[in-house]
C-alpha positions, 0 to 999 in steps of 0.5 A: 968872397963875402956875400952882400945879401943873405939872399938875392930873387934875381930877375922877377916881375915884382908885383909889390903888393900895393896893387900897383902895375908889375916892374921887372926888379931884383930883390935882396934880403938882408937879416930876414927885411927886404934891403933892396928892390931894384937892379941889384949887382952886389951877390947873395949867399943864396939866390933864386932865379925868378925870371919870368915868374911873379915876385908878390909878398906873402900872403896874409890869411886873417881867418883860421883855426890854427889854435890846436894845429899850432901847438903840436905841428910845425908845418901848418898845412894847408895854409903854408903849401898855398903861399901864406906866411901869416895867419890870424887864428882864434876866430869865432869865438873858439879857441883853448885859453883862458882855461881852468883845468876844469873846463878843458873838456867842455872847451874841445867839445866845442871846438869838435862840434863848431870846427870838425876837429876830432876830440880825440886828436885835440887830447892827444895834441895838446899839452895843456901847459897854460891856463891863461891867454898870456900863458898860452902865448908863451906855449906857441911862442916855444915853438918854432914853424913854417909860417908867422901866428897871430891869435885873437882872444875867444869869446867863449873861453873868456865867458867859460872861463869866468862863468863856468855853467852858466856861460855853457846854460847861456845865462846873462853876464852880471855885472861882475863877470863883465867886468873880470871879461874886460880885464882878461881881454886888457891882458891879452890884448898886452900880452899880445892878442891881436884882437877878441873874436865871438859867435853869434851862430846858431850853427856853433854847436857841439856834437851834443847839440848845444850852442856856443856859450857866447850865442846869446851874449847881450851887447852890454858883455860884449861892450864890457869885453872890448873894452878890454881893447879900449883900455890898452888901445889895441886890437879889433872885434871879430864877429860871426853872427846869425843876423837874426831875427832882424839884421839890421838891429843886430849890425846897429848893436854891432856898430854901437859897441864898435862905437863904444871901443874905438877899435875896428871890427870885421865880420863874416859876410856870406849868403845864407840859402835861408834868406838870400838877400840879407848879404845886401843890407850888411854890405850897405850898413857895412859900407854907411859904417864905412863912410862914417868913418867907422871901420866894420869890414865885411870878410867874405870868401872868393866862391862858395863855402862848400862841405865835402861828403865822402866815405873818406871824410868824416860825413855823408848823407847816411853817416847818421844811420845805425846800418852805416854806423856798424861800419864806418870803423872799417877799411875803405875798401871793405866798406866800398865791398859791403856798401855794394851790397843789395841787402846793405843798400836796402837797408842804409836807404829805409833808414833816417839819417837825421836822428842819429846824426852829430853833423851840427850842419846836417839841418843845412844838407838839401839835395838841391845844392849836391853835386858830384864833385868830380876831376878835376874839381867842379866848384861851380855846377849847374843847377840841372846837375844837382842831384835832387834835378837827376833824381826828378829827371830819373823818377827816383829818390835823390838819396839812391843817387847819393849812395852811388855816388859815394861809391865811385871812384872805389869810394874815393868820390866826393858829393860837394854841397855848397852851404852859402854863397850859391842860392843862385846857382852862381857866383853872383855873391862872391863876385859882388861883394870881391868888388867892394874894397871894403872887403877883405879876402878871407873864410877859408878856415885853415885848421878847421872843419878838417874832414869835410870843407878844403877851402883853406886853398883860397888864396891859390883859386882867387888868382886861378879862377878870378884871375887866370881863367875869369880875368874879371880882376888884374893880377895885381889887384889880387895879390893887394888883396891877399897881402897888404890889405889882409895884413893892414886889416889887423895891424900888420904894417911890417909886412904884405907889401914888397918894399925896402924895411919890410919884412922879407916874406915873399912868394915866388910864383909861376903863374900859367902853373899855378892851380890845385888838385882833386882833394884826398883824405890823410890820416897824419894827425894826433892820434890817427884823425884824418884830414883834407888836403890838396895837392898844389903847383905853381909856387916855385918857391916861399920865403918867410923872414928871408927864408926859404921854406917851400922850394917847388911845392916841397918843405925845405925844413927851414922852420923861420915862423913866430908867434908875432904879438900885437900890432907891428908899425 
């Protein structure tokens, strides 16, 4: 007997993704859309029993790395293990096209240094069979994966690309090189780019030291760059920026090329300990764009961005030090052994760990702000449990209690150091500007920053701890913001809401189940590197184009996911 659907989720509670209340309903799919939303009695050639379990979209993550990762790995972990079917990469700035042969180095440099993947994993990953952002396109779309890619057109390759040297010397674009940047974003943006994306950090650098190239940028390049957008009528700006000396000229300078593209912007929107209180300002001008009809949204991220320091990952507080140094190559254990022993210790601790570090977020490491991460995983500690309290508390320097801390657990312990979001010791930022529907859900850096900050599992903890531990927000609120107001940030109205003509990506979720693991160190990429990851549960099955890729946290090897180029109606 011939099925009806291609697949039936028979008896969930649907929650659409519009932030509308839950309904009991079937869903069937047919040729990778939704079909049908409703009591179905027709029969699916596969179904899924989902009764008392949620039925929500897939989820939409705009902020990711994925740039390297998709091109050698069909599995984009750990994004596709924490319900996310479609992933926005290329962000601040980074990225691999366009590129001369020339400049590859110069290009995985950066990427070492701005997003912690090692150069020797970039060298042996990547294949290098493009030279321009089109031809890069073409290279994803050969490959098949587990979830949908979106990329965005980076900065700092565009400005390598036309200017050699002087983009890395941060000199001033002319005229000329203005001009060539505006017609290489026209054809990307044709091409299929979903946007062009550029930092403003001074906490972009390479493991050398130097800046992005894109740092210094004048507003009439980054004008004459999305106005490459303008021309085709397409794509949105993607801003990381350091909102210094004054954060309010500098959002005015942002507004102001907003203004001159026509086309949407959204930015990163977190704490700085340095200056507390500026994340206020840039949600009201944020909000005045907003009223104005201007849409500059802030992304902000659902706890603290937080580095993990361990003997696993790839930083510690003395991984700068010589002693430290002479051994890092060797096995944990044998490094755990000699670690413990006095004369070792002694000598890491006389040592300064800042020379001869290559962590460019080393200047942003305070004692204050480190904890003992624990299990499970404490991302909320308390001011009096920093270790800079127990040391003033013990009459002894924060440093010795650092050591030790590495040490435990055989040294698979980690010390976790909130960078932003936590200058109060709360979550004061994060609750705050989640409440604003301006924002977008988003920072969690899938791809990036690979052995020292996990938190591209956000979408999982947003709905454990906001939503099952916290209830500060409806369940359905949460998922709207982790689906349609994600994919309609950056174009995708094909997707994130669960309704007949959309595209059939599709979680099915166990709610009282649902939560992480302690974070543990891989080495399963290119060339031996090393990565974070967690263990994830709750998610009984994800489905991507009407196939199911994850069947109880486990990869059923279905490889559905496309490179998606440009905005979808």
């Amino acid at each position: 007997m011939q099925a009806d659907y291609d697949l039936v989720i028979r008896g969930g509670t649907v929650v659409d993704g519009t932030g509308r209340a839950p309904e009991d309903a079937d869903i069937g799919i047919v040729g990778g859309r939704i079909s049908a939303v409703g009591d179905i009695a027709g029969r699916g050639a596969d179904e899924i029993d989902a009764k008392g379990k949620l039925v929500t979209p897939g989820f939409v993550d705009i902020h990711t790395h994925y740039d390297a990762q998709a091109v050698w790995d069909r599995h984009l972990a750990p994004s596709s293990w924490h319900g996310v079917t479609t992933v926005v990469m290329g962000n601040c700035g980074v990225g691999f096209a366009p590129c001369k042969p020339k400049d590859r180095e110069k290009l995985v440099e950066l990427m070492e240094g701005v997003e912690d993947i090692p150069g020797a994993v970039m060298h042996e990953g990547l294949q290098w069979e493009w030279e321009s952002f089109g031809e890069y396109l073409n290279a994803l779309d050969r490959r098949p994966r587990d979830i949908d890619i979106c990329a965005l057109l980076p900065h700092a390759a565009v400005r390598v690309f036309v200017m050699g040297d002087r983009a890395i010397n941060l000199e001033n674009a002319n005229q000329g090189d203005i001009a060539q940047m505006r017609e290489i974003a026209r054809e990307a943006i044709a091409a299929g780019a979903f946007g062009v994306s550029t930092s403003r950090s001074l906490s972009h650098k390479t493991l050398a030291g130097d800046p992005t190239p894109t740092l210094r940028a004048q507003e009439d390049e980054l004008r004459g760059l999305t106005m490459g957008m303008r021309d085709v009528g397409s794509g949105m700006l993607e801003i990381v920026s350091e909102w210094a000396p004054d954060h309010h000229a500098e959002f005015a300078m942002l507004r102001r090329v907003v203004e001159g593209c026509g086309r949407p912007a959204v930015f990163t929107l977190t704490q700085r300990h340095s200056r507390p209180e500026v994340w206020r300002d840039l949600l009201t001008h944020a909000d005045e764009a907003a009223r104005d009809g201007l849409s500059i949204r802030p992304v902000v991220a659902p706890r603290a961005i937080g580095v993990l320091l361990g003997l696993t990952g790839s930083q510690n507080p003395f991984s700068g030090t010589p002693t430290y140094k002479s051994i890092a190559h060797l096995p944990l254990a044998e490094r755990v052994a000699r670690m413990r022993d006095p004369a070792m210790r002694a000598a890491i601790l006389s040592e300064d760990p800042a020379k001869g570090s290559t962590f460019p977020l080393f200047h942003r490491l305070a004692a204050e702000q480190m904890f003992r991460f624990g299990n499970p995983p404490n991302y909320r500690p308390a001011k009096e449990d920093s270790l800079a309290a127990e040391a003033a508390r013990r009459g002894c320097a924060w440093q010795e209690l650092a050591y030790d801390a590495l040490l435990e657990d055989d040294g698979n312990a980690f010390i976790y150091t909130p960078l932003g979001n936590y200058a109060y010791y709360d979550f004061t930022v994060s609750e705050t500007t989640l409440a604003n529907r301006n924002t977008i859900m988003g920072l969690g850096d899938g791809g990036a920053h690979v052995a020292f900050i996990l938190d591209a599992g956000y979408q999982t903890w947003l709905l454990d701890y906001w939503g099952k531990q916290q209830k500060r927000w409806e369940m359905p609120e949460l998922i709207r913001r982790l689906t349609s107001d994600t994919a309609g940030a950056v174009g995708l109205h094909d997707r994130g809401v669960l309704a007949v003509g959309k595209k059939a990506d599709v979680n099915v979720i166990d709610w009282d189940r649902l939560g992480c693991g302690k974070p543990y160190v891989v080495n399963d990429l290119p060339a031996g590197g090393k990565r974070l990851l967690q263990k994830v549960h709750g998610y009984e099955a994800t489905i991507v184009s009407g196939h199911v890729t994850f069947r109880e946290g486990e990869a059923t090897g279905e490889l559905p996911g496309k490179l998606v180029r440009g905005v979808q109606a």
